[in-house]
C-alpha positions in Angstrom: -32.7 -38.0 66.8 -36.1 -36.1 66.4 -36.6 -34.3 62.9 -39.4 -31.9 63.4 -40.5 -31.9 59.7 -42.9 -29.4 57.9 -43.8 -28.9 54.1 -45.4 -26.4 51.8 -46.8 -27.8 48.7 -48.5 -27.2 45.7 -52.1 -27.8 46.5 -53.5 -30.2 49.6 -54.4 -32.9 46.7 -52.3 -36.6 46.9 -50.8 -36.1 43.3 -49.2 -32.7 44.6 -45.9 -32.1 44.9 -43.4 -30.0 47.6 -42.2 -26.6 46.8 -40.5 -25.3 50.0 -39.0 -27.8 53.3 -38.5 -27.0 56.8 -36.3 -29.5 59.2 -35.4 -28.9 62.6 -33.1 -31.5 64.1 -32.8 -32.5 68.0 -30.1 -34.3 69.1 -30.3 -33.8 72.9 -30.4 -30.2 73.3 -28.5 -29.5 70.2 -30.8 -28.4 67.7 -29.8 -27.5 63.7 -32.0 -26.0 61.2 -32.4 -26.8 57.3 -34.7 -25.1 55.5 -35.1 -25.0 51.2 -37.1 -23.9 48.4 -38.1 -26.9 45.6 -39.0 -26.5 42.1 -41.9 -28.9 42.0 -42.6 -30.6 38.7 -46.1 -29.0 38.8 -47.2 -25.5 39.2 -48.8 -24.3 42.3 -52.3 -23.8 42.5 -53.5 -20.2 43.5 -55.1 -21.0 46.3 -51.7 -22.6 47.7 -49.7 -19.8 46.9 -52.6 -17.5 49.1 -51.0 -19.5 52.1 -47.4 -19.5 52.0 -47.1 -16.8 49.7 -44.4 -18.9 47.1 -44.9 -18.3 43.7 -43.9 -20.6 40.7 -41.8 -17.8 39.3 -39.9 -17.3 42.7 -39.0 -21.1 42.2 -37.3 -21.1 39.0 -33.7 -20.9 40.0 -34.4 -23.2 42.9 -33.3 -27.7 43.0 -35.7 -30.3 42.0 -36.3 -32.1 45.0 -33.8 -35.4 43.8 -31.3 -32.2 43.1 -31.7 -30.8 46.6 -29.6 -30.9 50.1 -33.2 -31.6 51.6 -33.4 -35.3 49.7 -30.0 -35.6 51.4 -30.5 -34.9 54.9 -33.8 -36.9 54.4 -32.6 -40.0 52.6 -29.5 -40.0 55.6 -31.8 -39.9 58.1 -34.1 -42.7 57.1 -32.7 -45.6 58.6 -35.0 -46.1 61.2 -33.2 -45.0 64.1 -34.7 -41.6 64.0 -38.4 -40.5 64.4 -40.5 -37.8 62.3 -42.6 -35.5 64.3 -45.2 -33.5 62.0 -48.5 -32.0 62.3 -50.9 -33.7 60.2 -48.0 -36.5 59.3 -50.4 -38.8 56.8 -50.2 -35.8 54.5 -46.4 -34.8 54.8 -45.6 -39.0 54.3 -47.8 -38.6 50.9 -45.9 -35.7 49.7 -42.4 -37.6 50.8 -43.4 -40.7 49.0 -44.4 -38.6 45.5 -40.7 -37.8 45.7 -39.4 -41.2 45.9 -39.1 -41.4 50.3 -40.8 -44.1 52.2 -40.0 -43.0 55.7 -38.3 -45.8 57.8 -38.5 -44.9 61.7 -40.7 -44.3 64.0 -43.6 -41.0 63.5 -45.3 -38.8 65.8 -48.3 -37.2 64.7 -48.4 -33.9 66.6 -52.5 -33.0 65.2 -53.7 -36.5 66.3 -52.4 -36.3 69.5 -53.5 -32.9 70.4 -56.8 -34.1 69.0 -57.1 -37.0 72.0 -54.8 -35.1 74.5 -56.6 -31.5 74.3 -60.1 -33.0 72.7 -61.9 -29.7 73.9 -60.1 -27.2 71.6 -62.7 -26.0 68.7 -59.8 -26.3 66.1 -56.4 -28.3 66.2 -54.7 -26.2 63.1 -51.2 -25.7 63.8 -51.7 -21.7 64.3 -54.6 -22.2 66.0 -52.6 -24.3 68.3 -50.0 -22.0 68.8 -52.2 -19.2 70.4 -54.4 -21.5 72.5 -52.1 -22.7 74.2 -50.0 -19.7 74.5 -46.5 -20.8 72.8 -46.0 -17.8 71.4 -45.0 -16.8 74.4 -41.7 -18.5 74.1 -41.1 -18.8 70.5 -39.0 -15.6 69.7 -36.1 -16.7 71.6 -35.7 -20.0 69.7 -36.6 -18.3 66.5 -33.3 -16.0 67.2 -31.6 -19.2 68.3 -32.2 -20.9 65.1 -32.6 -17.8 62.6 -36.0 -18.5 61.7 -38.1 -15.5 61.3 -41.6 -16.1 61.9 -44.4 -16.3 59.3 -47.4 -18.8 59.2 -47.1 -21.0 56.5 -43.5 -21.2 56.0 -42.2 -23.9 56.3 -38.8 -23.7 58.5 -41.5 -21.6 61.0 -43.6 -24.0 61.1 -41.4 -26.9 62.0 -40.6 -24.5 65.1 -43.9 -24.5 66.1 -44.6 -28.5 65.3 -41.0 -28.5 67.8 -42.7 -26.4 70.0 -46.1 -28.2 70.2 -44.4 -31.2 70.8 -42.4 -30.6 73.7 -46.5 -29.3 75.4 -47.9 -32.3 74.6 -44.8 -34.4 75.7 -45.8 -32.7 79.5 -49.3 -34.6 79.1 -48.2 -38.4 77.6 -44.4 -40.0 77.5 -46.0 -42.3 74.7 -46.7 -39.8 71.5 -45.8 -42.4 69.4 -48.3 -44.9 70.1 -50.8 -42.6 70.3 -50.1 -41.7 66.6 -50.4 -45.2 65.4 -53.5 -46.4 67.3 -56.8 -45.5 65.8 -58.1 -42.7 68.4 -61.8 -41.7 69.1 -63.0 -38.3 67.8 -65.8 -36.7 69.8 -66.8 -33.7 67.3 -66.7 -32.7 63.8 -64.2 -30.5 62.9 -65.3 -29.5 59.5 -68.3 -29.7 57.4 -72.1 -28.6 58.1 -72.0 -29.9 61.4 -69.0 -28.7 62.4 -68.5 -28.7 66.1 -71.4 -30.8 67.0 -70.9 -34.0 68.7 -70.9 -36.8 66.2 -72.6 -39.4 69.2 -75.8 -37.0 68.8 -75.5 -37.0 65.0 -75.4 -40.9 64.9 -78.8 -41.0 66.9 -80.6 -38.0 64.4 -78.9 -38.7 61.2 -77.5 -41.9 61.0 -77.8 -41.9 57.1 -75.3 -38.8 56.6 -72.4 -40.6 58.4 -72.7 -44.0 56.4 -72.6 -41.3 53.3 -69.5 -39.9 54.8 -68.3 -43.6 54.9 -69.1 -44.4 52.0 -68.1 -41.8 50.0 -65.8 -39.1 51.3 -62.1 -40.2 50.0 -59.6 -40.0 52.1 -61.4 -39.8 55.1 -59.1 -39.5 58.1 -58.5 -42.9 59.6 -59.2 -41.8 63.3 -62.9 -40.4 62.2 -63.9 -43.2 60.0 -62.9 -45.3 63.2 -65.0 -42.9 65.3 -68.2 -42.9 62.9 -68.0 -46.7 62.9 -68.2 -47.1 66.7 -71.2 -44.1 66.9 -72.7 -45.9 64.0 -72.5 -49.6 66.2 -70.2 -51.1 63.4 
């Protein structure tokens, strides 16, 4: 089974926590939908609540996450004969883990292999995503199939769109999952000062600024601290 996963949480920091869960479920061609607010155990930050629009106030009727039919479908699923499909995965397995699950089976990493797959595209966001490659194109009629109303940032409409990205890049490589667990070469930045430069020229002017970035950045993505040690000759 493939469980097209995405979550809305209370900040984009390690120690946050989920407020809201989207699952989409593909067994063959049957796909079902389960989508649920969380009452985190830590207020959401402004700047959060400017994306997906929840408030802390709109969650206080709503489950804990251990009290929630999410935690259920998730904890049934983990067996390892199932595979996780999300955009940006290392984050959403953070934000599993703060709730107590270690996911079992097999992951495919839906930003990491549109970054190696469609390298030339100036952003790999998710929404972004969706408009450069034109998928909006077919998304109302699985929307209505699954009762999903569109809305960026929300969480049962994103999963559709993870779903949706997948099946595209699924046309370009049979092997998704291997490509999300082998450390993959990054030509440009994609955030910072010298966002969309190529890092290879970087390397040769400023050297210095990406053994900073090693050095000091947390959390630096795995796939550009690979690519800054090969420009850098490590």
């Amino acid at each position: 089974m493939l469980i097209f996963l995405d979550l809305e949480t209370t900040g984009l920091e390690r120690t946050d926590r989920i407020c809201e869960v989207g699952l989409i479920m593909q067994e063959g061609e049957q796909l079902t939908l389960h989508t649920e607010r969380i009452k985190p155990p830590r207020k959401i930050r402004p700047g959060a609540s400017a994306l997906h629009h929840i408030t802390n106030e709109a969650l206080t009727q709503a489950p804990t996450f251990e009290q929630s039919q999410s935690a259920q479908w998730l904890k049934r699923l983990n067996d390892g004969a199932h595979m996780l499909v999300s955009h940006h995965i290392a984050f959403d397995l953070q934000m599993l883990e703060n709730e107590g699950v270690v996911w079992q089976g097999e992951m495919v990493d839906t930003l990491k292999c549109a970054r190696v797959l469609i390298d030339e595209c100036e952003s790999h966001a998710l929404q972004f995503l969706r408009y450069e490659l034109r998928l909006y194109r077919h998304e109302e009629a699985l929307s209505q199939s699954l009762g999903i109303p569109l809305a960026a940032h929300s969480a049962a409409s994103d999963a559709l769109h993870v779903k949706m990205l997948y099946d595209y890049l699924g046309t370009m490589s049979q092997d998704l999952a291997t490509l999300s667990k082998t450390p993959q070469m990054i030509k440009r930045f994609m955030f910072g000062k010298y966002k969309g430069r190529l890092i290879e020229e970087i390397a040769l002017r400023e050297p210095g600024y990406l053994r900073w970035m090693l050095e000091h950045t947390r959390d630096l993505d795995e796939d550009l601290r690979y690519s800054l040690q090969h420009y850098l000759g490590q």
